[in-house]
Steps between C-alpha positions, in 0.01 A plus 500: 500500500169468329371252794616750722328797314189269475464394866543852661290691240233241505170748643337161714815469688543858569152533620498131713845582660358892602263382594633214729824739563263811639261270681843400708611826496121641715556166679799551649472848530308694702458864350717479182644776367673582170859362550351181652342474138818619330709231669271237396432599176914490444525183667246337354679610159755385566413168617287454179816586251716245711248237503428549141886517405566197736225305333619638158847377572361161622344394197784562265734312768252214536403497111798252385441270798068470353474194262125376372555164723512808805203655361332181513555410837364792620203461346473130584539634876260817443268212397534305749431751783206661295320167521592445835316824627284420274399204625502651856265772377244253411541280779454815766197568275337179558567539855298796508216321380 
């Protein structure tokens, strides 16, 4: 419950996703009016407390299945495709000049 509490009262992703959210809202469209607004407002609620119970629900599922040889793949793979782009950074770079 506190992740949950934590991700939806969290003021950068309220702002980014009202952002986002209205921008789709004028995009789609044409002359909104209020209940357009409403209805979005309550969806996009209620998407956010799924996704952040869903997610919530995943980690404490997933949390006996983590072990520190897990943790260390990942990062052996995070590693690996971090100097991959890296190197394809600096080889697009070179192009250039």
């Amino acid at each position: 419950l506190s992740g949950v509490f934590l991700s939806l009262s969290n003021p950068f992703n309220i702002a980014f996703w009202l952002g986002v959210g209205s921008s789709a809202v004028f995009a789609r469209v044409e002359s909104p009016q209020s209940i357009h607004l409403l209805f979005f407002f309550a969806a996009f609620m209620l998407g956010a407390v799924f996704w952040a119970f869903l997610f919530a629900a995943l980690v404490a599922w997933g949390q006996r299945y983590i072990t520190p040889a897990f943790f260390r793949w990942v990062n052996v793979l995070c590693g690996v495709f971090l100097a991959y782009f890296a190197v394809s950074l600096l080889w697009r770079v070179l192009q250039v000049l």
